[in-house]
C-alpha positions in Angstrom: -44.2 -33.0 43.4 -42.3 -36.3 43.1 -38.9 -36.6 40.8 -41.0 -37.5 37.5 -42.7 -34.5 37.3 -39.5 -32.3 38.6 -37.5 -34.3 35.4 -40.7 -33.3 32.9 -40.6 -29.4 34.0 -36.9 -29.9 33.4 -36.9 -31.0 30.1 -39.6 -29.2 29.1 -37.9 -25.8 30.3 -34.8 -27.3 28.2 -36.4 -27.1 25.6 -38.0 -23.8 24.9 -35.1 -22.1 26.2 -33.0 -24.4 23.2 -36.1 -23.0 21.0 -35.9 -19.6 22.3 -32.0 -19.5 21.7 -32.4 -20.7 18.1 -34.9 -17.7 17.5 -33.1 -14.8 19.0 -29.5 -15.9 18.7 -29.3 -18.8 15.7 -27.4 -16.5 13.6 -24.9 -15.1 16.0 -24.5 -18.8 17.2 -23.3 -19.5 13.9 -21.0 -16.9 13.5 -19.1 -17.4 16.4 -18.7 -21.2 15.2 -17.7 -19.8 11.5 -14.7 -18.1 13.2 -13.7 -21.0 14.7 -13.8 -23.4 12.1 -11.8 -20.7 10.6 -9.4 -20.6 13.1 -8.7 -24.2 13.1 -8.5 -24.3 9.1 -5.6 -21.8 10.0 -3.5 -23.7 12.3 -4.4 -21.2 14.8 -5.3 -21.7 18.7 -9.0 -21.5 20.5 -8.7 -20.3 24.2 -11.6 -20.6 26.3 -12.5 -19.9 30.0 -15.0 -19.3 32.5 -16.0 -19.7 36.2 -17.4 -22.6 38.0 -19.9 -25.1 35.7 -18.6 -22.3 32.4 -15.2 -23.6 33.3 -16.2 -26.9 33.3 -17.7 -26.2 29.9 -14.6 -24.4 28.8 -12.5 -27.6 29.4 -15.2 -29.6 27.9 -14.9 -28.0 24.8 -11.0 -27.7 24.6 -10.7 -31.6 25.1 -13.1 -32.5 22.6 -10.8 -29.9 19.9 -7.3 -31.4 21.2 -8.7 -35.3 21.4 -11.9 -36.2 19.6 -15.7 -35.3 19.4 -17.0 -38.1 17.4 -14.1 -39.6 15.3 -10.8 -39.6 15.4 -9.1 -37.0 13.4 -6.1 -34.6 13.3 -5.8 -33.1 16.8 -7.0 -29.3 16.9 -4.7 -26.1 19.5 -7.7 -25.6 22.3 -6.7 -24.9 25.6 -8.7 -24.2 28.4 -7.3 -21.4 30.8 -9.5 -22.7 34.1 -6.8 -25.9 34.4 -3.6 -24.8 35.6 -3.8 -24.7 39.2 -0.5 -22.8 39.9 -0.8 -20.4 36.9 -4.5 -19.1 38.5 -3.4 -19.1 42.0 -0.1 -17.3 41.6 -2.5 -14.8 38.9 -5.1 -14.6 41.6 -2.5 -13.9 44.7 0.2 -11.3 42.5 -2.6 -9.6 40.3 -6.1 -10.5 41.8 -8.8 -12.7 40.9 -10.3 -10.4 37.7 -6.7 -11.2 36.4 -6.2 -14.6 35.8 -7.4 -15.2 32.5 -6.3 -11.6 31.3 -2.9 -12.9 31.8 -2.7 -15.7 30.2 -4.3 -14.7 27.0 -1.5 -11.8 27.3 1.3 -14.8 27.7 -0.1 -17.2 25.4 -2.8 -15.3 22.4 -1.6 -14.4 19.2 -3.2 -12.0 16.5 -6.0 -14.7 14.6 -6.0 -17.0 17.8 -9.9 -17.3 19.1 -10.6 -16.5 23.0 -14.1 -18.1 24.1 -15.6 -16.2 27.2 -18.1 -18.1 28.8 -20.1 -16.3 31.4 -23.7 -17.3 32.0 -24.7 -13.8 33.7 -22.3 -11.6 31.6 -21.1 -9.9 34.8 -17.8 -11.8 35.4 -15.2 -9.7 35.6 -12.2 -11.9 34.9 -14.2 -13.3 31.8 -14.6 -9.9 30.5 -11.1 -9.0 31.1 -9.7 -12.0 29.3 -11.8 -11.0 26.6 -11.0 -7.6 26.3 -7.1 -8.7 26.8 -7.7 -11.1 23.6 -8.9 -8.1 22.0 -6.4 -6.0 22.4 -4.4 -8.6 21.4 -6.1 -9.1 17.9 -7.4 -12.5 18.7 -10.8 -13.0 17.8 -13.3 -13.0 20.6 -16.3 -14.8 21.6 -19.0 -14.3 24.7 -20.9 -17.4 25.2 -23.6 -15.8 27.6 -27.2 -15.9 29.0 -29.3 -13.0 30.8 -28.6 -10.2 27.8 -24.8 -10.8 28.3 -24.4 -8.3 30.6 -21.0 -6.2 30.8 -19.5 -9.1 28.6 -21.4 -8.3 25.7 -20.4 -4.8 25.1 -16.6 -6.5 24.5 -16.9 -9.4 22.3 -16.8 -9.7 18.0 -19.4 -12.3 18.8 -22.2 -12.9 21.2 -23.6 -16.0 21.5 -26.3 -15.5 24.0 -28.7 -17.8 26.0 -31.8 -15.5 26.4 -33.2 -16.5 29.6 -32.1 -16.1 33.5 -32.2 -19.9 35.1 -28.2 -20.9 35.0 -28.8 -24.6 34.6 -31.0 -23.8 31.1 -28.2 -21.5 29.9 -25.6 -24.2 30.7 -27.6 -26.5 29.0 -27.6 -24.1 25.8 -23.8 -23.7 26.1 -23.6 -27.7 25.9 -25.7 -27.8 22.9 -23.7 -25.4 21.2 -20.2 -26.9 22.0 -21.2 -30.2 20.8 -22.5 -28.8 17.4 -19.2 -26.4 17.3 -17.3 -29.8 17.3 -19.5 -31.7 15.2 -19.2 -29.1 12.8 -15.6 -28.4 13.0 -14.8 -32.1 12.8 -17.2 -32.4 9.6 -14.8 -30.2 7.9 -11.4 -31.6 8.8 
């Protein structure tokens, strides 16, 4: 198989797993961009984390809040809680691993605040502890999942799940949905 026809199983697969998401989880996907919108009409602040390419994804979506999506506008509270090298190291050696976002939603969240969880398997423990930390909190929460959104799931006000087991197709979902969360929230600025 040479790299065209690896590229057109790609995008093909990208796209019935976009179809499939819009299908099963449209609604939900939309809800869990309602409360943020809401959030940032309220001058309140959207958290979001994850592990590996989510945490990539959670900073991708915070910077696009604070700076810009598509035009330049008021800047919006996002922060993402994978960025702060001493914070998660200090977290990870005093309290372990499964901590590190747990504790800074408990230093930082605020009743009305939004926590984003993105975990493409739903099994992370440290994304499910954040999230049920923001909970307990009264911040709202949001899983961004795939694979039935495992553990993670059973904790969030909102799941937003990817249904489907590859993690690059999921990832891809999670993309799509963070740029159409900004375009969105930018829309009503």
């Amino acid at each position: 198989m040479g790299f065209g026809d690896a590229l057109v199983r790609a995008v093909d697969d990208a796209a019935e797993t976009h179809q499939a998401f819009l299908r099963a989880s449209g609604a939900d996907a939309e809800r869990g961009a309602a409360l943020i919108a809401e959030a940032v009409r309220e001058g309140r602040t959207i958290f979001v984390f994850g592990n590996g390419g989510s945490a990539t994804d959670a900073q991708h979506l915070a910077t696009e809040l604070v700076v810009r999506y598509t035009r330049t506008r008021r800047a919006i509270a996002a922060l993402a809680l994978s960025t702060d090298g001493a914070v998660l190291t200090a977290a990870g050696n005093d309290l372990g691993f499964d901590a590190v976002f747990a504790r800074q939603i408990e230093a930082l969240g605020r009743p009305g605040d939004v926590a984003v969880g993105i975990t493409t398997s739903g099994r992370s423990p440290n994304v499910t502890l954040g999230l049920r930390a923001a909970k307990a909190q009264g911040l709202v929460t949001i899983a961004l999942t795939g694979r039935g959104g495992g553990d993670t799931a059973a904790i969030a006000d909102v799941v937003v799940n990817v249904p489907g087991d590859v993690t690059a197709r999921i990832q891809e979902v999670h993309r799509t949905w963070i740029h159409a969360v900004c375009e969105w929230v930018e829309q009503g600025l």
